[in-house]
C-alpha positions as CSV (number, residue, x, y, z in Angstrom):
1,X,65.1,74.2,101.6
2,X,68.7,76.0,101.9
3,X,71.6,74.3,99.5
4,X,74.2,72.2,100.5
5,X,77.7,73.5,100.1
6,X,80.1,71.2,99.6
7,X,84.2,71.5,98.7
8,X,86.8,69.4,97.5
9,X,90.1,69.8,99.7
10,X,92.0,72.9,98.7
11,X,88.6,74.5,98.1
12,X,87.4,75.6,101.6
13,X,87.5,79.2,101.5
14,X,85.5,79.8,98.3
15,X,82.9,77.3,99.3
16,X,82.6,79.2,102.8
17,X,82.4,82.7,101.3
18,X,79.7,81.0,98.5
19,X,77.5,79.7,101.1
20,X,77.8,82.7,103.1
21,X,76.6,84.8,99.3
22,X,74.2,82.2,98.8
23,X,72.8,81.4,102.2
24,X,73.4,78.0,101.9
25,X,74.5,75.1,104.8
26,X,78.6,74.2,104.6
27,X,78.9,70.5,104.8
28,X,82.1,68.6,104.4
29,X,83.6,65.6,102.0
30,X,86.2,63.4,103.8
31,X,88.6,62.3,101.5
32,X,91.3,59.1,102.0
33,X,93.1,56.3,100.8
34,X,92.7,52.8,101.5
35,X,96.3,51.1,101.6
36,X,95.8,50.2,98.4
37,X,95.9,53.8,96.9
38,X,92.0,53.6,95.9
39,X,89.6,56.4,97.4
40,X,87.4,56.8,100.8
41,X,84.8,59.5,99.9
42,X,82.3,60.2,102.9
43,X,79.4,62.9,102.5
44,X,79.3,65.4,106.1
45,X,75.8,67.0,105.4
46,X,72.7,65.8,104.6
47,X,71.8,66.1,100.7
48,X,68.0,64.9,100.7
49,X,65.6,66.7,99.0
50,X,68.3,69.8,98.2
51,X,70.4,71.6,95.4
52,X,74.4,70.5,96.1
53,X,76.9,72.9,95.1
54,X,80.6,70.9,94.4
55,X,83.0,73.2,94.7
56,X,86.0,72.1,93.8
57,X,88.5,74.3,91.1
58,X,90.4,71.8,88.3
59,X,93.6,73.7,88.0
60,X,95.5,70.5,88.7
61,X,92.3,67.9,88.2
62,X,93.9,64.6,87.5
63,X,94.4,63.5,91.4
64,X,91.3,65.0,92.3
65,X,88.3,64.0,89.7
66,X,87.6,60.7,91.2
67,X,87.1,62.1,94.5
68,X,84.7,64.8,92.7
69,X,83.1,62.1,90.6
70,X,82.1,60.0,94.0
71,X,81.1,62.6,96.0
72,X,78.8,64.1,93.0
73,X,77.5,60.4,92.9
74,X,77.1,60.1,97.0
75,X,75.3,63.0,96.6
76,X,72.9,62.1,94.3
77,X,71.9,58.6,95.7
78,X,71.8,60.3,99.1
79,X,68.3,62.4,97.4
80,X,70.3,65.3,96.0
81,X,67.4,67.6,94.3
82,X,70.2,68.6,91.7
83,X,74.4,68.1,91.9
84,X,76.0,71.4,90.1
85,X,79.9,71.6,89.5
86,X,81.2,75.0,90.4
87,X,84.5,75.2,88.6
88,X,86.3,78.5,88.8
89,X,89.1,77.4,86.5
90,X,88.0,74.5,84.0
91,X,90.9,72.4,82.8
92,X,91.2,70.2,79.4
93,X,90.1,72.9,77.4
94,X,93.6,73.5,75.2
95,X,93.2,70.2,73.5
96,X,90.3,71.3,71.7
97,X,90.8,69.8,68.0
98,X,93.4,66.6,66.4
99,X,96.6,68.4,65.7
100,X,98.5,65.7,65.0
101,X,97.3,62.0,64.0
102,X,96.4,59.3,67.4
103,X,96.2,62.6,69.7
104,X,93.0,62.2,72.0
105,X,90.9,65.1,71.9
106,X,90.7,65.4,75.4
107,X,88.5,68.8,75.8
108,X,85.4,66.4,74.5
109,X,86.5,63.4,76.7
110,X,86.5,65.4,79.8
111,X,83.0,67.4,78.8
112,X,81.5,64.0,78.2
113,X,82.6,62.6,82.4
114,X,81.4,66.0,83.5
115,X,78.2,65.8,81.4
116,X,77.4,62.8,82.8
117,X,78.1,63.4,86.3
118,X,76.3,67.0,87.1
119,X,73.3,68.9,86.6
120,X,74.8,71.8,85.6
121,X,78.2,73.6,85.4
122,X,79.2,77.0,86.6
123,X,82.6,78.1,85.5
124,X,84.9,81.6,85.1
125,X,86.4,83.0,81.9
126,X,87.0,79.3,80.4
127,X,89.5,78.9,77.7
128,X,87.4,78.9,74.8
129,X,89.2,78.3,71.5
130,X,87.9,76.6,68.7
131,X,84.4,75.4,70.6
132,X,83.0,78.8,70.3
133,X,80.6,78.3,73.7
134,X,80.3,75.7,76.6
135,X,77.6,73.9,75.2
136,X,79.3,73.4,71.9
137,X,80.4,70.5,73.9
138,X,78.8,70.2,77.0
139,X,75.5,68.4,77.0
140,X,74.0,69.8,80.4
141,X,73.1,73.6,81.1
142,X,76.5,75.6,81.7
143,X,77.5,79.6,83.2
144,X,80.3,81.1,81.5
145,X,81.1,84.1,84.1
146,X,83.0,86.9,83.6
147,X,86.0,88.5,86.1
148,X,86.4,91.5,83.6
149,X,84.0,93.7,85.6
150,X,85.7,92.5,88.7
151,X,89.4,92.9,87.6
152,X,88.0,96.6,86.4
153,X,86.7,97.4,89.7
154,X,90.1,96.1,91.7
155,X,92.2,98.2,89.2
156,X,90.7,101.5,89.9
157,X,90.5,101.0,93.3
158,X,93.9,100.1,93.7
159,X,96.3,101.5,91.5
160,X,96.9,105.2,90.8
161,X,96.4,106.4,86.9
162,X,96.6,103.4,85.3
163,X,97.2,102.3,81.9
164,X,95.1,98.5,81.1
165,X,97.8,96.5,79.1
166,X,96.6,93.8,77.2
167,X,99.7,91.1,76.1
168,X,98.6,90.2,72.5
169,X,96.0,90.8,69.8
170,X,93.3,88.3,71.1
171,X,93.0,90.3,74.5
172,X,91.9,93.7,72.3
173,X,88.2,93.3,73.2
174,X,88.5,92.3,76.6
175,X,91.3,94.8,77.4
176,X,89.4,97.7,76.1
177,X,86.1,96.8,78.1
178,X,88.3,96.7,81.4
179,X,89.7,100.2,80.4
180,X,86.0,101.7,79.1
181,X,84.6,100.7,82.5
182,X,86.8,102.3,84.4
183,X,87.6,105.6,82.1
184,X,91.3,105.0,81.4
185,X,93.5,103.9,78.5
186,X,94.9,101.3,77.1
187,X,97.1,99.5,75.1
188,X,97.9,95.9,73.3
189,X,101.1,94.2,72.8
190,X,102.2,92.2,69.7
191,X,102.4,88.1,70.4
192,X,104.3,85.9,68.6
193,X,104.3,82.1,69.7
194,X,106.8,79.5,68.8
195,X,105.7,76.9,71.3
196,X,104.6,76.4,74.8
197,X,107.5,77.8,76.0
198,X,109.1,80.8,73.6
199,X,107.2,83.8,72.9
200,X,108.2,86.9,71.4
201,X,106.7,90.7,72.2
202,X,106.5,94.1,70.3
203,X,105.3,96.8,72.3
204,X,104.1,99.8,70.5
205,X,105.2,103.4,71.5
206,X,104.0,104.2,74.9
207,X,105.9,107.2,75.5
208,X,102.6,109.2,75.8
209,X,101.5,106.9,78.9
210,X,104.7,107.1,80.9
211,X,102.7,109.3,84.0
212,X,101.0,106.2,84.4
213,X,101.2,102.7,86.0
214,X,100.6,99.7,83.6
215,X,98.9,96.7,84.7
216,X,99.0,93.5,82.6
217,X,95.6,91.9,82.3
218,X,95.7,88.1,81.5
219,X,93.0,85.6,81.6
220,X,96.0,83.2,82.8
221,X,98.9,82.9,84.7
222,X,100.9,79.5,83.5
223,X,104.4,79.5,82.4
224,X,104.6,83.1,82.7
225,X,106.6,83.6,80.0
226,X,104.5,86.3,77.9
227,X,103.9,87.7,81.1
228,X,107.5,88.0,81.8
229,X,108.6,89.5,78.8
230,X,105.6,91.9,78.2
231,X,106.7,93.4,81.6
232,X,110.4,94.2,80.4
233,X,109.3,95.7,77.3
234,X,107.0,98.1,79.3
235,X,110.4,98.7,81.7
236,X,112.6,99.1,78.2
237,X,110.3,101.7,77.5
238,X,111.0,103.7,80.5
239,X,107.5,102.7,81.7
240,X,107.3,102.1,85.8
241,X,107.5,98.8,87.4
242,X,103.9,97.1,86.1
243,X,101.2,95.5,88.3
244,X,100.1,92.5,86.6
245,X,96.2,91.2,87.4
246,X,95.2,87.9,86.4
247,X,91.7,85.6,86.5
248,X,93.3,82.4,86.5
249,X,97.2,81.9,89.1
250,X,98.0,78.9,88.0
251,X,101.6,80.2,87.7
252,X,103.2,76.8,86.7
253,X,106.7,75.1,88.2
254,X,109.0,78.3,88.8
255,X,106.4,80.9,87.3
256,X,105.6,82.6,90.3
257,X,109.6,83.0,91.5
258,X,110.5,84.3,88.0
259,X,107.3,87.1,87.6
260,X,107.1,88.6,91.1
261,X,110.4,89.9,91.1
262,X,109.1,91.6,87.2
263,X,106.0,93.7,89.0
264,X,104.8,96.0,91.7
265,X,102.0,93.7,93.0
266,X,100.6,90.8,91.2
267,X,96.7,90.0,91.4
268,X,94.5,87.6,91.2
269,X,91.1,86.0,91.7
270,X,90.2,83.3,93.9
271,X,89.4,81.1,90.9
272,X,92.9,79.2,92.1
273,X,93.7,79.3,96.0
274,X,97.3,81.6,96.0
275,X,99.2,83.7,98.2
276,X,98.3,86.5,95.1
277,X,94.0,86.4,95.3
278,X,92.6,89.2,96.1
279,X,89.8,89.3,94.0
280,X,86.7,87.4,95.2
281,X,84.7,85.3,92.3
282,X,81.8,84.0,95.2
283,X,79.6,87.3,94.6
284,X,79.4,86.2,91.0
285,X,78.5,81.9,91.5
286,X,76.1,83.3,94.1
287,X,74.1,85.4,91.6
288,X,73.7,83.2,89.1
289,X,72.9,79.9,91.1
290,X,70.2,81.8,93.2
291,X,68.8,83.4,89.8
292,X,69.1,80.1,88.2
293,X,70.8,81.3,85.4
294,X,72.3,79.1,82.5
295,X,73.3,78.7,78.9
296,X,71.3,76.5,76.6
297,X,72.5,73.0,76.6
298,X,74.7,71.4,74.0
C-alpha cells in the first residue's frame, strides 16, 4: 500500500518532492485556532493500514509541536501502520548537558515527546555535541543523514576552482571530505567563542589559493556572525568575494541582511524553506525510508 505524505504548514514543497521520490499519496493537515487560541488539527488522507511520513522541519518548533503532536496522534488512531517524523533541521539539541544549576536540559525533554509520539525519526546533519549519536537519547529507531555529499556535488557544479573553507577546527573532517570528493583544496579557519554573539577568527595564509573562489561550508546559518567575519578575513586577504553554502538557513533576526551583502551567492539546502535553497535533501529521506534504514535504538 503506497505511504501517506503528510506536511506541517511551511513544509509543502519538501513533502511534494518526497512523495514524488518515494512514490507515495500527498495528503493534507488543516491547521486552526478555536477563539480561544487552542488547536483544530484535521487529517486530509486516509492513514489506514499505511506508513505516514510527518514532514514538518523544527527550525522554529515551539508554535508548531502541538499541531505535529495531534496530527502524529490522528494518525495513528486513524490505523496508521507506522507515524515517522521527518525532520530536516532538529531543534533543542544545544542544551545538551546542566551548565549552570536549575537549567532544564532540554535536548532530553524534547527527545523524550518525540520518542513517545513517533515510530521513528529521520533527520539531516543534527547538532550532535556531547550525546555522541541520536540514540544516545532517543529511544525509537533514528537516520542521521548527511548533506556533505550533496553540498560537494553543488560546489563543483557551480563554482569555478574552488577552495572548501571550513570556519573553525571542529569542521576539519567534514571540510576535507567535501574537498576529497570533489578533487580540490581546502582550508580551516581558527574559532574563538566568547558567547552566543562575539567570535573571533584567524585565517591562516592563503596567498597560495588566491586563483581561486572560497566557499564557506557551515552546517548552520544562525546569527551569522562567524560567518560574517570568516568572509572578511578571506577579503583581507586579497581572496575574491566568497560563496558561502550551508545545510541548515536558519539565518536568525537580521542574519540574512548582514551576510548576503558579505558573498557572491549564498546556498543552501531545503532542510529550512529560504529564498537561498537550492540544494534538495528529498533524494536522501526517500532512500532511506523506502530501504528502511535506521540506527539502533537508544
Amino acid at each position: 500500500m503506497r505511504r501517506l505524505t503528510l506536511a506541517l504548514p511551511g513544509n509543502e514543497e519538501l513533502a511534494h518532492s518526497l512523495a514524488q521520490a518515494c512514490g507515495s499519496e500527498v495528503g493534507g493537515i488543516e491547521i486552526r485556532r478555536f477563539p480561544d487560541g487552542e488547536s483544530y488539527v484535521r487529517l486530509h488522507g486516509d492513514p489506514l493500514g499505511r506508513p505516514v511520513d510527518l514532514v514538518c522541519t523544527l527550525a522554529r518548533p515551539d508554535p508548531q509541536f502541538l499541531s505535529l503532536v495531534f496530527a502524529a496522534d490522528a494518525a495513528r488512531e486513524l490505523g496508521a501502520s507506522e507515524v515517522n517524523l521527518v525532520a530536516p533541521y532538529l531543534a533543542y539539541m544545544r542544551q545538551d548537558k546542566r551548565f549552570q544549576e536549575g537549567e532544564s536540559v532540554t535536548s532530553l525533554s524534547f527527545a523524550r515527546l518525540v520518542s513517545s509520539t513517533f515510530d521513528k525519526l529521520l533527520t539531516v546533519d543534527p547538532h550532535l555535541h556531547r550525546h555522541p549519536t541520536l540514540s544516545a537519547v532517543y529511544t525509537i529507531p533514528t537516520k542521521a543523514l548527511h548533506a556533505a555529499p550533496l553540498l560537494a556535488d553543488w560546489i563543483v557544479q557551480h563554482v569555478e576552482k574552488p577552495l572548501v573553507v571550513g570556519p573553525d577546527e571542529e569542521s576539519e573532517q567534514w571540510v576535507g571530505a567535501i574537498a576529497a570528493r570533489i578533487g580540490v583544496p581546502h582550508a580551516v579557519l581558527r574559532k574563538t567563542r566568547h558567547g552566543d554573539r562575539s567570535v573571533d577568527i584567524d585565517a591562516p595564509d592563503l596567498s597560495a589559493w588566491r586563483d581561486r573562489t572560497p566557499v564557506l561550508v557551515d552546517d548552520i546559518a544562525s546569527s551569522g556572525r562567524t560567518l560574517a567575519m570568516a568572509a572578511h578575513k578571506l577579503v583581507e586577504q586579497g581572496m575574491r568575494r566568497p560563496e558561502c553554502v550551508v545545510v541548515h538557513a536558519l539565518f536568525a533576526e537580521d542574519a540574512w541582511t548582514q551576510l548576503a551583502p558579505l558573498f557572491f551567492r549564498i546556498t543552501s539546502t531545503d532542510a529550512v524553506p529560504h529564498a537561498s535553497n537550492r540544494i534538495a535533501l528529498a533524494p536522501l529521506f526517500a532512500q532511506a525510508l523506502l530501504s528502511g534504514q535506521t540506527d539502533p535504538c537508544g
